[in-house]
Short mmCIF file of the C-alpha atoms (twelve columns), coordinates in Angstrom:
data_MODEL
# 
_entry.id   MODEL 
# 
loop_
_atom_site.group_PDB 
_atom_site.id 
_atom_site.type_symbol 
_atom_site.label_atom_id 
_atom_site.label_alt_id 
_atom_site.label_comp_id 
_atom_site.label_asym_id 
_atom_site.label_seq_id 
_atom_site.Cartn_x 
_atom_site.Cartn_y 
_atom_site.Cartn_z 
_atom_site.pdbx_PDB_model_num 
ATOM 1   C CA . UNK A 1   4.193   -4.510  16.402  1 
ATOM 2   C CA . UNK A 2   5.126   -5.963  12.808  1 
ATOM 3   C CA . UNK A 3   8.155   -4.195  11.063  1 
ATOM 4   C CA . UNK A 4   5.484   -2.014  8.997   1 
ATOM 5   C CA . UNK A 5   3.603   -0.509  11.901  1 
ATOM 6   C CA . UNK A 6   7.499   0.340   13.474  1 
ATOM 7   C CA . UNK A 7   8.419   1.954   10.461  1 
ATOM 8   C CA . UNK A 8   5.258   4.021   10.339  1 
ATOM 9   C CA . UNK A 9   5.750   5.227   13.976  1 
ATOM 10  C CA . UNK A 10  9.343   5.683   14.037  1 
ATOM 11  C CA . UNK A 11  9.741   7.479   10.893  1 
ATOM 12  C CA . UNK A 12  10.563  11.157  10.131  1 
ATOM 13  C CA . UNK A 13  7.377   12.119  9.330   1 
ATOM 14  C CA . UNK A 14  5.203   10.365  11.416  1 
ATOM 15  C CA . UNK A 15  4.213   13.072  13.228  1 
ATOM 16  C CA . UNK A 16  3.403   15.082  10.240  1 
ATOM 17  C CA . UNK A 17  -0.309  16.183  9.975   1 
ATOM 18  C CA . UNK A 18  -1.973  13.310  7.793   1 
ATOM 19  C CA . UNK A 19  -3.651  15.878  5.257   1 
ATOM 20  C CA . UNK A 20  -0.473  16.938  4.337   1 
ATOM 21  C CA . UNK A 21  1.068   13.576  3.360   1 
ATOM 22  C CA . UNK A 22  -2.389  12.664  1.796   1 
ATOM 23  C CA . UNK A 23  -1.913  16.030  -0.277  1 
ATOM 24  C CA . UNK A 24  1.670   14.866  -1.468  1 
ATOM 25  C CA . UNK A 25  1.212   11.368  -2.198  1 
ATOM 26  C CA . UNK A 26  -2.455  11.763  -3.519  1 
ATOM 27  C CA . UNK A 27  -1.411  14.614  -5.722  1 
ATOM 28  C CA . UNK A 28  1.608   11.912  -6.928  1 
ATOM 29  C CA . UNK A 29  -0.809  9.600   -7.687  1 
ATOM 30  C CA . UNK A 30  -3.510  11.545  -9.341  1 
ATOM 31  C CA . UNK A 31  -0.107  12.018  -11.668 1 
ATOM 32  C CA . UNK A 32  0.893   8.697   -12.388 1 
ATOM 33  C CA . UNK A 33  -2.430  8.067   -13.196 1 
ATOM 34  C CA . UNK A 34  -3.451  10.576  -15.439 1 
ATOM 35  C CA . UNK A 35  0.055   12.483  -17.048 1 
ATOM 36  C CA . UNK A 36  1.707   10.346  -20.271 1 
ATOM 37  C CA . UNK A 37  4.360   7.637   -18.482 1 
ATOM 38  C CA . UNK A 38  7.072   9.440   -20.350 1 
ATOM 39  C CA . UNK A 39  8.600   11.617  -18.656 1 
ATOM 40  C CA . UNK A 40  5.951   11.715  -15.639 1 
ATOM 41  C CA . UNK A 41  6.231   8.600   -14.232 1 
ATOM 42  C CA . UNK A 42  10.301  8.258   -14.217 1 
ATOM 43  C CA . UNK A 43  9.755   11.770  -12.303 1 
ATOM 44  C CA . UNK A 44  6.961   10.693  -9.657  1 
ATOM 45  C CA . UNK A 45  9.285   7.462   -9.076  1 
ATOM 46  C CA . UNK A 46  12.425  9.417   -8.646  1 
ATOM 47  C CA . UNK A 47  10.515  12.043  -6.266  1 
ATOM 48  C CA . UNK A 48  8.826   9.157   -4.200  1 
ATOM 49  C CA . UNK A 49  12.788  7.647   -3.769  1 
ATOM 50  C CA . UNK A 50  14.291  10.976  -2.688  1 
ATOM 51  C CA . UNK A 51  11.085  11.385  -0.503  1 
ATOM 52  C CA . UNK A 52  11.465  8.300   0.983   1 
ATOM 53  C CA . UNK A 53  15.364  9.090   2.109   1 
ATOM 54  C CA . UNK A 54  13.872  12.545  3.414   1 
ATOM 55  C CA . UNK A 55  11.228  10.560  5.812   1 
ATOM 56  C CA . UNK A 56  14.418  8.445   6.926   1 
ATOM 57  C CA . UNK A 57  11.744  5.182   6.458   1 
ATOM 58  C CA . UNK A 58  13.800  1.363   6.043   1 
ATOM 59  C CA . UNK A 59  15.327  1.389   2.767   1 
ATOM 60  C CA . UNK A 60  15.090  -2.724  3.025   1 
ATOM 61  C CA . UNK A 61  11.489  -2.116  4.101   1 
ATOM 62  C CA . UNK A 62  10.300  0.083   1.759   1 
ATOM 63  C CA . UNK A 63  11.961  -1.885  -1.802  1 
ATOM 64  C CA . UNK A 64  10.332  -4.745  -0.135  1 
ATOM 65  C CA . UNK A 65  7.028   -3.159  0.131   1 
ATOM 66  C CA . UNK A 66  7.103   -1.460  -3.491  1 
ATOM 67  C CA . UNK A 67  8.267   -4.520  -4.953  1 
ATOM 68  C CA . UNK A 68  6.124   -7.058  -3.351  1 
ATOM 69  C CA . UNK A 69  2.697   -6.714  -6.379  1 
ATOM 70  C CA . UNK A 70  5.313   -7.065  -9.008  1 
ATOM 71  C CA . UNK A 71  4.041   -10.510 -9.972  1 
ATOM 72  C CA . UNK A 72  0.522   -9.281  -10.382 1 
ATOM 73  C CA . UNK A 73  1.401   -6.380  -12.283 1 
ATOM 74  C CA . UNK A 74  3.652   -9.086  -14.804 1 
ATOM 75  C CA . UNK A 75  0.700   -11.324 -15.078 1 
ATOM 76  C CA . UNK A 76  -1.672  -7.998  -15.798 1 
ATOM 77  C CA . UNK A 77  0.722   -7.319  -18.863 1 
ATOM 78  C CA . UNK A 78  0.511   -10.561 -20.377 1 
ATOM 79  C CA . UNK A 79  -2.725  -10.127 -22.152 1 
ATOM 80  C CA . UNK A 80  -1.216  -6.960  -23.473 1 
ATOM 81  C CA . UNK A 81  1.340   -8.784  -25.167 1 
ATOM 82  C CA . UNK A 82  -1.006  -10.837 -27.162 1 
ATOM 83  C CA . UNK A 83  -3.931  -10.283 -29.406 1 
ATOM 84  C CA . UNK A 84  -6.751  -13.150 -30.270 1 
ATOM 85  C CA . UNK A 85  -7.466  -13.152 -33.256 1 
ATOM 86  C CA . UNK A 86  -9.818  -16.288 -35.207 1 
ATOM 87  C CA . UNK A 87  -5.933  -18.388 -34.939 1 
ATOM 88  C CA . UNK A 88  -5.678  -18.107 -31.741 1 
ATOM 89  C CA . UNK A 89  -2.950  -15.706 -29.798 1 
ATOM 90  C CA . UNK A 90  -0.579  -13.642 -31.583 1 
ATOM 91  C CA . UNK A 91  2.095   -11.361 -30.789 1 
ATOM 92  C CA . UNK A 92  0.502   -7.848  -30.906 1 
ATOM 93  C CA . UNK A 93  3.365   -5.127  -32.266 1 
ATOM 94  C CA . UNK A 94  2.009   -2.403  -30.134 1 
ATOM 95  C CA . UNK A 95  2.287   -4.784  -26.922 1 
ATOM 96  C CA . UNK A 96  5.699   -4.347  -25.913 1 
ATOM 97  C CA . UNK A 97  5.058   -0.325  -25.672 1 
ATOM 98  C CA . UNK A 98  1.497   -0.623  -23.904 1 
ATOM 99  C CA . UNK A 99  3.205   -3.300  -21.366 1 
ATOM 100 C CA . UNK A 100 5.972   -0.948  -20.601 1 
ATOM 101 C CA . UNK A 101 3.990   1.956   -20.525 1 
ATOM 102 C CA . UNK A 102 1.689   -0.246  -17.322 1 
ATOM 103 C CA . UNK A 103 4.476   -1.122  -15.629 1 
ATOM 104 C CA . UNK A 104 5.463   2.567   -15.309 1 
ATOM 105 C CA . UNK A 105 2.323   3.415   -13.944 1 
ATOM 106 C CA . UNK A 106 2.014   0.843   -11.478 1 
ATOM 107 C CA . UNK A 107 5.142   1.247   -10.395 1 
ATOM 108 C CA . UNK A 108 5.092   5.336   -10.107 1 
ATOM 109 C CA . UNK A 109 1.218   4.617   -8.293  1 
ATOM 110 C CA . UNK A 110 2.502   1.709   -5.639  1 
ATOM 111 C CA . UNK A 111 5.229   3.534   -5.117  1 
ATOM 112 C CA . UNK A 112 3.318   6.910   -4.205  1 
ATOM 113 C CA . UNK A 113 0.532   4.170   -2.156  1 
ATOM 114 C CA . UNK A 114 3.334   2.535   -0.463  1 
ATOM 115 C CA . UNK A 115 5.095   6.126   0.946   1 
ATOM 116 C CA . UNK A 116 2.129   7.294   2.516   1 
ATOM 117 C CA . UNK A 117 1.577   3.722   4.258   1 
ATOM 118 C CA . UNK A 118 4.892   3.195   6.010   1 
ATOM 119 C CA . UNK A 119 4.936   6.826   7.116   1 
ATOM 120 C CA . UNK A 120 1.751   7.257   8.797   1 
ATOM 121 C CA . UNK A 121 0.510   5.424   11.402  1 
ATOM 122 C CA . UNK A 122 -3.364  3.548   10.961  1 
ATOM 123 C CA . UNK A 123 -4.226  5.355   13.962  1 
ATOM 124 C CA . UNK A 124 -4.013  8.785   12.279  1 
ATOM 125 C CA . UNK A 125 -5.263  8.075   9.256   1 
ATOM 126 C CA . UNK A 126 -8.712  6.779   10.868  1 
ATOM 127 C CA . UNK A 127 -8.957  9.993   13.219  1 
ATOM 128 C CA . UNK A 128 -7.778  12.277  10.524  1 
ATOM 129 C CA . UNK A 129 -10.909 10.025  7.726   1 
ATOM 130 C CA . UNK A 130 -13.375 10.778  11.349  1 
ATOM 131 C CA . UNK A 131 -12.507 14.413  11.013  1 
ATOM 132 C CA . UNK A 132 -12.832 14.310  7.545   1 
ATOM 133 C CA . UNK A 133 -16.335 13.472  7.194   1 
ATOM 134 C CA . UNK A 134 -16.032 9.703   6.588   1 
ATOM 135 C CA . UNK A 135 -18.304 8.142   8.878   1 
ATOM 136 C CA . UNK A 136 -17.344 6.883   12.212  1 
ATOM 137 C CA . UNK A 137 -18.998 3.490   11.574  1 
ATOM 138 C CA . UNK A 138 -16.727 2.828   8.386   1 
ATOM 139 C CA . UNK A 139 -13.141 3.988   9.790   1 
ATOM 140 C CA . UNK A 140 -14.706 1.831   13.287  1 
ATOM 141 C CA . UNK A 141 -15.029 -1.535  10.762  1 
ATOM 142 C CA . UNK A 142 -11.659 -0.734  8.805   1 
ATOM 143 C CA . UNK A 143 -9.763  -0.437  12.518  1 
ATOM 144 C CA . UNK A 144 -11.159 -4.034  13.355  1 
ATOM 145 C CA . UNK A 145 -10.806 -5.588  10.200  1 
ATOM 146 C CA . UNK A 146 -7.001  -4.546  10.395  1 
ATOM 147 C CA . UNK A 147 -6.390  -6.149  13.802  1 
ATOM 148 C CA . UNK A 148 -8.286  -9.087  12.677  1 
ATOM 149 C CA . UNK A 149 -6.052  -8.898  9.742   1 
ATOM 150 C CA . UNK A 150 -2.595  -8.486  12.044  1 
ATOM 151 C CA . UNK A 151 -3.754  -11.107 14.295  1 
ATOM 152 C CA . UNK A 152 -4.281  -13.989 11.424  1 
ATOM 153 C CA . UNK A 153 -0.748  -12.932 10.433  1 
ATOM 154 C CA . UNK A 154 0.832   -13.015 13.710  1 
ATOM 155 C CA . UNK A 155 -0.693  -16.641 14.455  1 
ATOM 156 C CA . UNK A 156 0.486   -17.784 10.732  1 
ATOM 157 C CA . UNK A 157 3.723   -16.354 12.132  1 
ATOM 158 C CA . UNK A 158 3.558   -19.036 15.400  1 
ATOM 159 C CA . UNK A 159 2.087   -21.919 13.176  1 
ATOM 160 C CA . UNK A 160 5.176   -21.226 11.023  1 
ATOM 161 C CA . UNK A 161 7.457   -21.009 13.676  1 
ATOM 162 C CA . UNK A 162 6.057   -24.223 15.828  1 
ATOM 163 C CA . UNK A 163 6.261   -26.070 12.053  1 
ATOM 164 C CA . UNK A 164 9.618   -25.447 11.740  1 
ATOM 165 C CA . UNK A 165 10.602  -26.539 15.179  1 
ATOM 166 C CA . UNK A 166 8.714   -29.812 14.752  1 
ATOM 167 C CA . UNK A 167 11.192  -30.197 12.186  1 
ATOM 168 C CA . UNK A 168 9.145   -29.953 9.580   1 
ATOM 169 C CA . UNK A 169 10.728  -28.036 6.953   1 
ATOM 170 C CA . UNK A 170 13.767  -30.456 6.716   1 
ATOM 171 C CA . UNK A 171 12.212  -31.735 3.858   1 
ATOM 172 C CA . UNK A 172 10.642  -30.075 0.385   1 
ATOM 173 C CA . UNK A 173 7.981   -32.355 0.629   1 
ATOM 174 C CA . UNK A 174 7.569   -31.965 4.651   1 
ATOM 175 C CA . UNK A 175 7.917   -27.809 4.189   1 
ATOM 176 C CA . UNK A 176 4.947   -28.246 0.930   1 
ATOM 177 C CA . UNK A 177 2.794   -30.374 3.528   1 
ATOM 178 C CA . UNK A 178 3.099   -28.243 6.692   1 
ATOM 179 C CA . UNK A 179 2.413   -24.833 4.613   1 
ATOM 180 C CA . UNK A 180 -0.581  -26.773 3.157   1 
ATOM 181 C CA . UNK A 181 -1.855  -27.889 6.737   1 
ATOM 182 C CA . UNK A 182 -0.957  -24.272 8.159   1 
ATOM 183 C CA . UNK A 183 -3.436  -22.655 5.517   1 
ATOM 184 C CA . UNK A 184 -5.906  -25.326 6.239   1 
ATOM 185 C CA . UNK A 185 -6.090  -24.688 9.522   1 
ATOM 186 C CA . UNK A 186 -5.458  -20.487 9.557   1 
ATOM 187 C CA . UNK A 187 -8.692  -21.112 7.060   1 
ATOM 188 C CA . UNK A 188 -11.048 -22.268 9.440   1 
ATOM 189 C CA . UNK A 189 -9.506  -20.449 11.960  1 
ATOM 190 C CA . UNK A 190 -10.032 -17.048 10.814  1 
ATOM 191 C CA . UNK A 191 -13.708 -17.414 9.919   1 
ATOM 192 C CA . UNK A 192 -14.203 -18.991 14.015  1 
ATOM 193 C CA . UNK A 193 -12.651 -15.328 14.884  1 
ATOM 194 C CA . UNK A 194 -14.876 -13.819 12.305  1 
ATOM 195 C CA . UNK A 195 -17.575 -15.217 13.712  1 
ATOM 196 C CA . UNK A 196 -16.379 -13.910 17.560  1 
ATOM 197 C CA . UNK A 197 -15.746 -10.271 16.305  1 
ATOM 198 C CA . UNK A 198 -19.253 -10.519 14.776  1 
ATOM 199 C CA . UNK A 199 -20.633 -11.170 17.955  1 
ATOM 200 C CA . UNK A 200 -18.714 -8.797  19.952  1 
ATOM 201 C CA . UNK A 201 -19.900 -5.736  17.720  1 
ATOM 202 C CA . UNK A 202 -23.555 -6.615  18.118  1 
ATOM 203 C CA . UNK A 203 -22.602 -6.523  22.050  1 
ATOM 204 C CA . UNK A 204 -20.599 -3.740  21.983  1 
ATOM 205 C CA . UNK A 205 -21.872 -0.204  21.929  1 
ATOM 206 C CA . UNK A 206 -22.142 2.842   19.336  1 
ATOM 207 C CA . UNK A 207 -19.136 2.808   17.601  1 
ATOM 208 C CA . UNK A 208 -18.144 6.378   18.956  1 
ATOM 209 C CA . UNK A 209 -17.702 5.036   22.360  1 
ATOM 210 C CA . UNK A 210 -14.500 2.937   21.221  1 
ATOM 211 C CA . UNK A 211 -12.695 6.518   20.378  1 
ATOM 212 C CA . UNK A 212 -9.175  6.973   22.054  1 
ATOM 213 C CA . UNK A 213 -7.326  10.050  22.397  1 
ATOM 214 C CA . UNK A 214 -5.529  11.344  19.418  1 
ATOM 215 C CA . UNK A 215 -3.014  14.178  19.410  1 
ATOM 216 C CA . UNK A 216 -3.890  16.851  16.975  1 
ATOM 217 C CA . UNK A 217 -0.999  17.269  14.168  1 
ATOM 218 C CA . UNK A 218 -0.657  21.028  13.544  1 
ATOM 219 C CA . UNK A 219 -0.244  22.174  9.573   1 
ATOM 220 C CA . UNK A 220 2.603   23.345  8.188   1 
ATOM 221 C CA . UNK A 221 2.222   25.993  5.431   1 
ATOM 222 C CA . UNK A 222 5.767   25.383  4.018   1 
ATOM 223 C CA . UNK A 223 5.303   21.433  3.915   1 
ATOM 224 C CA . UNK A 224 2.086   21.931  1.854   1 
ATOM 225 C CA . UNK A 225 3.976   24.788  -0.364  1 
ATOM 226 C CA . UNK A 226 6.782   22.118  -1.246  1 
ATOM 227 C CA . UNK A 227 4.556   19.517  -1.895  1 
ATOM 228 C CA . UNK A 228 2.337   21.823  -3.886  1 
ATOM 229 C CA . UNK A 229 5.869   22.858  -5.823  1 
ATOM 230 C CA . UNK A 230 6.745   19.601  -6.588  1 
ATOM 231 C CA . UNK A 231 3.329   18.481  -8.157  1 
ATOM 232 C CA . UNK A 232 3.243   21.458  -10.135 1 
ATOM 233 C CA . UNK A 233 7.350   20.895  -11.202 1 
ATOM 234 C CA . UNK A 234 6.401   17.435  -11.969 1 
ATOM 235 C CA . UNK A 235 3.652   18.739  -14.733 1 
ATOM 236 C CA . UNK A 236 5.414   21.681  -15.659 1 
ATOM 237 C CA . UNK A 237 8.338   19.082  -16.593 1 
ATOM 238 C CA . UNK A 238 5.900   16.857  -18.002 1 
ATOM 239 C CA . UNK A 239 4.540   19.510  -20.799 1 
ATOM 240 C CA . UNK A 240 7.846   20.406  -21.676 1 
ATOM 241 C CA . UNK A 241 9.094   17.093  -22.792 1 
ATOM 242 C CA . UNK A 242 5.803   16.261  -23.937 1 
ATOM 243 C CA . UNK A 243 5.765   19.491  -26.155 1 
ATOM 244 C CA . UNK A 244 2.555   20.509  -24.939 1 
ATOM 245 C CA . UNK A 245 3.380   24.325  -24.572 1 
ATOM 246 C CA . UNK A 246 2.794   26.592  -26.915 1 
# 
């Protein structure tokens, strides 16, 4: 079990009825998406934090997670920064503003994505999409294609691991080989177990007979009032520094 999974199962709320935490952290980023950045994404990101310390989920964890696209959302500003114009790239005045204005989004939205990952566990959230309505043959693909997914990581882990006992990371240039061999080989290697998961599912049966027992997570009215609160606090506050009352 990789830290995330832990943290997901160990966690204050992960016995918390799914719909619930989808209603909170869905309604947060329905938000972040769609209210002005200023003031409603300081607000979503200062909700998710105090959230977070509620659920009692790994502080070290959870920065790491909500940090971690940070260098795709600074190469998705760059263009922002610039306009082309018939000399080439120039500074655009509005860019600063529009590039600040992403990065408050993505960070209010990853932030709200990454609270409802590490605290509920992939086995809920595939029973609670089956009792949804999402079809059984979609959450029965997205269940394999995870372990496939934790197993290429967990053997990058060993190939890592048996690299660095080799001695093989003494050396910048030995540490740049042995990462480029590594990838090489976890290349081929994860379309020969592609290939073997392809041929177990055409042996297999239906996809309903793989179900396993699930226990059923009981609502709580005054967990879905609090979460309803603070989405409606969050555009209340939202209109009122925005102006938008009458």
């Amino acid at each position: 079990m990789n830290a995330l999974e832990a943290a997901a199962a160990r966690n204050r709320w992960a016995r918390r009825n799914v719909g619930e935490k989808a209603v909170l952290c869905g309604g947060l980023l329905l938000l972040a998406i769609s209210l002005p950045p200023w003031p409603a994404a300081a607000l979503i990101i200062a909700a998710v934090s105090v959230t977070a310390v509620v659920a009692r989920v790994p502080a070290g964890l959870f920065l790491a997670l909500w940090t971690a696209p940070a260098a795709f959302v600074a190469v998705g500003i760059l263009p922002l920064l610039f306009s082309i114009t018939m000399d080439g790239p120039v500074w655009s005045p509005t860019g600063p503003q529009r590039a600040a204005e992403v990065v408050a989004r993505a960070t209010a939205a990853i932030g709200c994505t990454m609270l409802f990952t590490v605290t509920t566990p992939l086995s809920e959230v595939l029973a609670w999409a089956g009792r949804s309505g999402i079809p059984r043959t979609l959450t029965y693909l997205a269940e394999l294609i995870y372990r496939m997914v934790g197993t290429l990581a967990g053997t990058a882990k060993m190939m890592h691991e048996a690299q660095a006992q080799r001695l093989g990371h003494l050396t910048r240039r030995g540490l740049l080989t042995g990462v480029a061999a590594q990838s090489a080989n976890l290349f081929v290697l994860s379309f020969q177990r592609a290939r073997r998961l392809g041929e177990g599912l055409e042996l297999r049966a239906e996809p309903g007979s793989a179900d396993v027992m699930v226990v059923d997570r009981p609502r709580d009215g005054r967990f879905l009032a609090v979460a309803l609160g603070l989405l409606v606090a969050v555009v209340a506050a939202t209109a009122t520094v925005r102006g938008w009352w009458p």
